[in-house]
DRENMI-637921 format. One record per residue (C-alpha): residue in one letter; chain; x, y, z. Coordinates in steps of 0.05 Angstrom, whole numbers, plus 5000, padded with zeros to 4 digits. Example, Ala and Ser with C-alpha at 12.3 -4.5 7.8 and 13.67 -1.06 7.14 Angstrom:
BEGIN
<rec drenvo="A" dogu="A" x="5246" y="4910" z="5156"/>
<rec drenvo="S" dogu="A" x="5273" y="4979" z="5143"/>
END
This chain:
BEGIN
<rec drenvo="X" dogu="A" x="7100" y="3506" z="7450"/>
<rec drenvo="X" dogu="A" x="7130" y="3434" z="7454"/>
<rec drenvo="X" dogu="A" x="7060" y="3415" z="7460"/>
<rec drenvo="X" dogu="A" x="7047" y="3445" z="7399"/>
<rec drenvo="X" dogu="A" x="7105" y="3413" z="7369"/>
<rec drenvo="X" dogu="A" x="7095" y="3344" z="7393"/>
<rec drenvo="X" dogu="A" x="7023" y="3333" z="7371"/>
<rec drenvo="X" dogu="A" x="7051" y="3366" z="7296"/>
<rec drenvo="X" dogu="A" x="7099" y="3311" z="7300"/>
<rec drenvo="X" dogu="A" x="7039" y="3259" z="7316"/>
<rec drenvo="X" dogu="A" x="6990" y="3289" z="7269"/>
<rec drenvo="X" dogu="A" x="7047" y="3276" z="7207"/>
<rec drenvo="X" dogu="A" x="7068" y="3209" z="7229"/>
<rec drenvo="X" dogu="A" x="6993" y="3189" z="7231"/>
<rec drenvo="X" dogu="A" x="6988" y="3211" z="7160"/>
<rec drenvo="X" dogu="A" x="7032" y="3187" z="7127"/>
<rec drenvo="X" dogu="A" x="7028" y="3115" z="7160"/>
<rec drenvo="X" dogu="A" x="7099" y="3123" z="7189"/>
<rec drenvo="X" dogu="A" x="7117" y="3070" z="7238"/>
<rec drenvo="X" dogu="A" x="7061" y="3026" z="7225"/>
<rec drenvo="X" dogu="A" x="7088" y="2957" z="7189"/>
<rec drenvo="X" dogu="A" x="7074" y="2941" z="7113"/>
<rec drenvo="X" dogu="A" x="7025" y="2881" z="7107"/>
<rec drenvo="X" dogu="A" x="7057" y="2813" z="7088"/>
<rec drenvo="X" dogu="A" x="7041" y="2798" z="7004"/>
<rec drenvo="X" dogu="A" x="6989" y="2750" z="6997"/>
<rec drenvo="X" dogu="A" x="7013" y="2698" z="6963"/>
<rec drenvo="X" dogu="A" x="6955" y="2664" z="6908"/>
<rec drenvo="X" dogu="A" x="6956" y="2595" z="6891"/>
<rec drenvo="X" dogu="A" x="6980" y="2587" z="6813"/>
<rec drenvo="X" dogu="A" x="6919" y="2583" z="6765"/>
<rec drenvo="X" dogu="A" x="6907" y="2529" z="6716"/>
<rec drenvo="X" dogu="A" x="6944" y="2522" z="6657"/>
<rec drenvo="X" dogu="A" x="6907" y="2563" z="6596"/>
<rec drenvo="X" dogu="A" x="6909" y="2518" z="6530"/>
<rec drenvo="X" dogu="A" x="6906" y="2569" z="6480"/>
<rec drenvo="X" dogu="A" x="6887" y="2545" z="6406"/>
<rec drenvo="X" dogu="A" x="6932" y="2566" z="6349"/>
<rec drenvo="X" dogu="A" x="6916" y="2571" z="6280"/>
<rec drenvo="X" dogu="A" x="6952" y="2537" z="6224"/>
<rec drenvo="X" dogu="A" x="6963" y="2604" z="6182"/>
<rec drenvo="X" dogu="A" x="7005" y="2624" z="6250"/>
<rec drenvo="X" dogu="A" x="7059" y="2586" z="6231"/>
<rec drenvo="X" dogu="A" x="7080" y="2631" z="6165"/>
<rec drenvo="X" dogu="A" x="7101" y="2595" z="6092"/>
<rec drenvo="X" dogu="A" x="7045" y="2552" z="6057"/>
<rec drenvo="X" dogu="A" x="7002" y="2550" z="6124"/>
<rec drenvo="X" dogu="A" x="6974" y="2618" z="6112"/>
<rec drenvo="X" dogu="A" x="6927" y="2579" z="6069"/>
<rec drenvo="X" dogu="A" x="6900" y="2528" z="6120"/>
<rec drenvo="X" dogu="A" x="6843" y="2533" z="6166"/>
<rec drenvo="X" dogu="A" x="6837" y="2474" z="6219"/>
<rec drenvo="X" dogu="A" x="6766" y="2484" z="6215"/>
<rec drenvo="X" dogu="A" x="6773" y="2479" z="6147"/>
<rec drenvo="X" dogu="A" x="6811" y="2417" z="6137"/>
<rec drenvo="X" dogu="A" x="6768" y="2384" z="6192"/>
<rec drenvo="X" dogu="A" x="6712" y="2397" z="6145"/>
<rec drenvo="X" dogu="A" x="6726" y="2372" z="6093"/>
<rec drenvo="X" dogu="A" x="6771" y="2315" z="6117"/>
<rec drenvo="X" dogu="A" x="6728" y="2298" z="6179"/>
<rec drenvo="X" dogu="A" x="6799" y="2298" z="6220"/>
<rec drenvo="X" dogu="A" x="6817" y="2341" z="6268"/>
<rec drenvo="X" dogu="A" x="6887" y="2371" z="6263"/>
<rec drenvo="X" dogu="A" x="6921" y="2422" z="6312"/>
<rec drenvo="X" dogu="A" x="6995" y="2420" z="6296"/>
<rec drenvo="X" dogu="A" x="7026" y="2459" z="6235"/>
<rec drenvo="X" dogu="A" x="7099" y="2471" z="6208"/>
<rec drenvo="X" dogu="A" x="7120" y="2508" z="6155"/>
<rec drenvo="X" dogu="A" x="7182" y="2513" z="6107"/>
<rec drenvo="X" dogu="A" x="7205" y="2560" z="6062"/>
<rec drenvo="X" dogu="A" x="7257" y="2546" z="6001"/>
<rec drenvo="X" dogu="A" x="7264" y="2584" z="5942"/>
<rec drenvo="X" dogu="A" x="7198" y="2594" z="5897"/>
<rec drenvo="X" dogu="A" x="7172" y="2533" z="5947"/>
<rec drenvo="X" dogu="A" x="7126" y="2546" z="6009"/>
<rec drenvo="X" dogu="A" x="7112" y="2480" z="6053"/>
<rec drenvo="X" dogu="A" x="7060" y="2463" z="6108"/>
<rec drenvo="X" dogu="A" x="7047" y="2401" z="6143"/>
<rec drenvo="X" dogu="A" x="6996" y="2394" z="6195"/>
<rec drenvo="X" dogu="A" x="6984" y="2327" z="6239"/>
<rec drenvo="X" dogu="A" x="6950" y="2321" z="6310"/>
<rec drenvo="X" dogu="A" x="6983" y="2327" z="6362"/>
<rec drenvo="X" dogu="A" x="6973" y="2259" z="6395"/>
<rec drenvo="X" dogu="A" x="6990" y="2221" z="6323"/>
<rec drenvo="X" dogu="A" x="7034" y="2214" z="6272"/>
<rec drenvo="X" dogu="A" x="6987" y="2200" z="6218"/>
<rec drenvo="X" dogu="A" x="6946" y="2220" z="6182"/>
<rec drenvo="X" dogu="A" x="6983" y="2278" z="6155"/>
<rec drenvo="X" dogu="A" x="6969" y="2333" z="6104"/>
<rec drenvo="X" dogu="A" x="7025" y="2364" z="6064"/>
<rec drenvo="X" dogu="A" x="7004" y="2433" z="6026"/>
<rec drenvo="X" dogu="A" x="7065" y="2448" z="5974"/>
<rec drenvo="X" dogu="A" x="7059" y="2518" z="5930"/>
<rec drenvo="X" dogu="A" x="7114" y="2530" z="5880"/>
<rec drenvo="X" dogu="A" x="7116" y="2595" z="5828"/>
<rec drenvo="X" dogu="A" x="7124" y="2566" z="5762"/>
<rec drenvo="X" dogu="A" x="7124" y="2592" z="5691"/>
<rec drenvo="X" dogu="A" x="7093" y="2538" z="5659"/>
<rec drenvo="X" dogu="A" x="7032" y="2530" z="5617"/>
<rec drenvo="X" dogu="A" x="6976" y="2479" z="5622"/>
<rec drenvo="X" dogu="A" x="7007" y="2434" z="5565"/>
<rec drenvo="X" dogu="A" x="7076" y="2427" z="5599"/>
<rec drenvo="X" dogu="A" x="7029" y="2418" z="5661"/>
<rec drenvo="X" dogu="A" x="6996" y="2358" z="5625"/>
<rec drenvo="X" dogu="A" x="7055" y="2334" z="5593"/>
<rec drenvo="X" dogu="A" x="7101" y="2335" z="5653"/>
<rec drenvo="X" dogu="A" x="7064" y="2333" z="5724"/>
<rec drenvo="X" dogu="A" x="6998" y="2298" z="5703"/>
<rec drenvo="X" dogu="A" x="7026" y="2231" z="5744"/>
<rec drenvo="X" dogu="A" x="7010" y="2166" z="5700"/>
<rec drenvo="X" dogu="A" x="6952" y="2138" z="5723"/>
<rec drenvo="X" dogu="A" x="6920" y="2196" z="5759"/>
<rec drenvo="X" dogu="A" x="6851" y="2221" z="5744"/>
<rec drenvo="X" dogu="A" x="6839" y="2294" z="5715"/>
<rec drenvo="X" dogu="A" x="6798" y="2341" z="5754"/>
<rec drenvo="X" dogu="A" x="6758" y="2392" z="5739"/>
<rec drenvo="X" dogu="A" x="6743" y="2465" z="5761"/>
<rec drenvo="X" dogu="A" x="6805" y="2465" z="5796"/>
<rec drenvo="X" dogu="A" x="6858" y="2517" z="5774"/>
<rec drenvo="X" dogu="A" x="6869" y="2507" z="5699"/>
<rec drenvo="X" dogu="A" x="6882" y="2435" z="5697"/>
<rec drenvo="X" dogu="A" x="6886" y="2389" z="5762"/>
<rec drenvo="X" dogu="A" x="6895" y="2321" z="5779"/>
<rec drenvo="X" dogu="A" x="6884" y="2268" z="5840"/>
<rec drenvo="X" dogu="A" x="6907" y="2205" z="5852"/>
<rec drenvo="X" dogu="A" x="6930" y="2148" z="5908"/>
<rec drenvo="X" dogu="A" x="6992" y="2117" z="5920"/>
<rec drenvo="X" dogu="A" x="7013" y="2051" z="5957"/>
<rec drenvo="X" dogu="A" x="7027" y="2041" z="6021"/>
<rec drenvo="X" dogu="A" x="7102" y="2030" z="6049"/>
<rec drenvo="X" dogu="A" x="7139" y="1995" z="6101"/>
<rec drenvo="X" dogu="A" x="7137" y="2077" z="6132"/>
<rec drenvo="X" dogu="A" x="7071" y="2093" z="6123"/>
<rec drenvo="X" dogu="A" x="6994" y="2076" z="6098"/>
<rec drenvo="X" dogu="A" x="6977" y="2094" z="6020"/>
<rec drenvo="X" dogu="A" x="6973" y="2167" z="6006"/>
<rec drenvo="X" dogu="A" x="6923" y="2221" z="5972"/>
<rec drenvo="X" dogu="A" x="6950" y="2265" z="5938"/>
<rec drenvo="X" dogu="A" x="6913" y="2335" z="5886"/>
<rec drenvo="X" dogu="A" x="6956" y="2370" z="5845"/>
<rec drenvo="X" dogu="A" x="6935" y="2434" z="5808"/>
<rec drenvo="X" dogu="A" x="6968" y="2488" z="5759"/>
<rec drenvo="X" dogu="A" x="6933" y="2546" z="5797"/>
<rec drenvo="X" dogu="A" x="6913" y="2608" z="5753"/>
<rec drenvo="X" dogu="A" x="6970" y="2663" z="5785"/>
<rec drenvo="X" dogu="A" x="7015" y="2615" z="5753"/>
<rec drenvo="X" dogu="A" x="7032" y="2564" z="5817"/>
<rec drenvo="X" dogu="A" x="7040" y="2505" z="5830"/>
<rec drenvo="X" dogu="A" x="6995" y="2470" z="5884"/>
<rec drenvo="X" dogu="A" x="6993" y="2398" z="5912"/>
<rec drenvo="X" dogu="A" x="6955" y="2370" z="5976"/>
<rec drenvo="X" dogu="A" x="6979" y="2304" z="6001"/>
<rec drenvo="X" dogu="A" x="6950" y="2261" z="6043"/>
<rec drenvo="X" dogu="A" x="6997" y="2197" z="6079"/>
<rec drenvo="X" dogu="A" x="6944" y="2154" z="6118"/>
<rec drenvo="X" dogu="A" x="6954" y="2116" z="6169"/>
<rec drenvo="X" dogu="A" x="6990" y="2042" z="6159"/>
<rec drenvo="X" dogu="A" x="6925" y="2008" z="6176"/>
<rec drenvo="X" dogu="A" x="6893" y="2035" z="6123"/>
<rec drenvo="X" dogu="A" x="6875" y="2015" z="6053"/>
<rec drenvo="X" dogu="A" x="6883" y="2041" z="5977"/>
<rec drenvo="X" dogu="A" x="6803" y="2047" z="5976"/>
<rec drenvo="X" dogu="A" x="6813" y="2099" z="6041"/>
<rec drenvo="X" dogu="A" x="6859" y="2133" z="6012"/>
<rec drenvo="X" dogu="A" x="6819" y="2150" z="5941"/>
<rec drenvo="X" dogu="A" x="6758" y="2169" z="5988"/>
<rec drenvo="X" dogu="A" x="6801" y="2224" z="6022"/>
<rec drenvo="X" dogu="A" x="6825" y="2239" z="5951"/>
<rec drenvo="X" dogu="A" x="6762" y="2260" z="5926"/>
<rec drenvo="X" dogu="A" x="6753" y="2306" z="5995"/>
<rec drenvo="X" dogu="A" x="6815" y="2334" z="5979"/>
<rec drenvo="X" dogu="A" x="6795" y="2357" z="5916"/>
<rec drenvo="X" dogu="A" x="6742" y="2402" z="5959"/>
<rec drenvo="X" dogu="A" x="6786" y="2426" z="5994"/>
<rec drenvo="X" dogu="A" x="6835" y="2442" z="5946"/>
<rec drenvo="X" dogu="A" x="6773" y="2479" z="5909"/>
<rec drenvo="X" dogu="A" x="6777" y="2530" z="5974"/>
<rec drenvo="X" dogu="A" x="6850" y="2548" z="5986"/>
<rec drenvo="X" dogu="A" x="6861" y="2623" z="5949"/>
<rec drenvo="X" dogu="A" x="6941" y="2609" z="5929"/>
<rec drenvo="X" dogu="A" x="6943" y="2679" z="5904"/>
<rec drenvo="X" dogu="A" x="6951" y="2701" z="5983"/>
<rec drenvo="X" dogu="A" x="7024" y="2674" z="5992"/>
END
């Protein structure tokens, strides 16, 4: 009987791996960092509308960095690379009530140049460098869901006026392709 007994007692410990030692964890050597690419819509407000791939383009610069604000009627992006400080692209959308000739009475900019087939009246135009920064781009358009829109471009402070109304007129293309009736 306490034969019996004893190889019960065997046959359960054997089972269930009683009295036999865990094994030690292995212990893996830490992988590479993974870079993982986010888009500029990610970061909410006025960058819903961007597309790096978009910008890039159309602007032939590559940006990866985006920041939004939001303030009111007024939704912000900027976007830069991450290894620069210029150039940089500013998107502004603001809901506004008024009509194309308060638009071309009170935003047309002195100076600027009208553009067409963009929103219901648009404008683009360049602006001098400072002691801060190279001369800028800039579009401005009265969209047709009644907002608001400017693109502005701030080169960098080795570049010229001439630059800067080159990247104007891309600008305007781009400008052509951003839906403002998303936000």
């Amino acid at each position: 009987m306490y034969g019996r007994i004893w190889l019960a007692g065997v046959g359960v410990l054997l089972t269930t791996g009683c009295g036999a030692s865990e094994p030690d964890p292995v212990r893996l050597p830490a992988g590479e960092p993974v870079t993982v690419e986010v888009g500029a819509a990610s970061s909410g407000g006025a960058c819903r509308l961007l597309d790096f791939a978009v910008i890039e383009e159309h602007t032939e610069i590559r940006f990866d960095v985006a920041a939004a604000s939001e303030r009111g009627d007024t939704r912000t992006c900027v976007v830069r690379a991450t290894d620069t400080t210029w150039p940089e692209l500013t998107l502004t959308v603001t809901d506004t009530s008024i009509d194309v000739p308060t638009f071309t009475a009170d935003v047309l900019p002195d100076g600027a140049t009208k553009v067409s087939k963009l929103g219901q009246a648009a404008y683009r135009r360049t602006g001098a460098k400072t002691a801060k920064h190279g001369p800028t781009a800039e579009v401005g358009w009265l969209a047709a869901e009644d907002r608001l829109a400017t693109l502005r471009w701030t080169c960098p402070p080795a570049d010229d006026r001439a630059t800067a109304g080159a990247v104007a007129a891309r600008l305007v293309e781009l400008a052509r392709k951003l839906d403002t009736r998303s936000l």
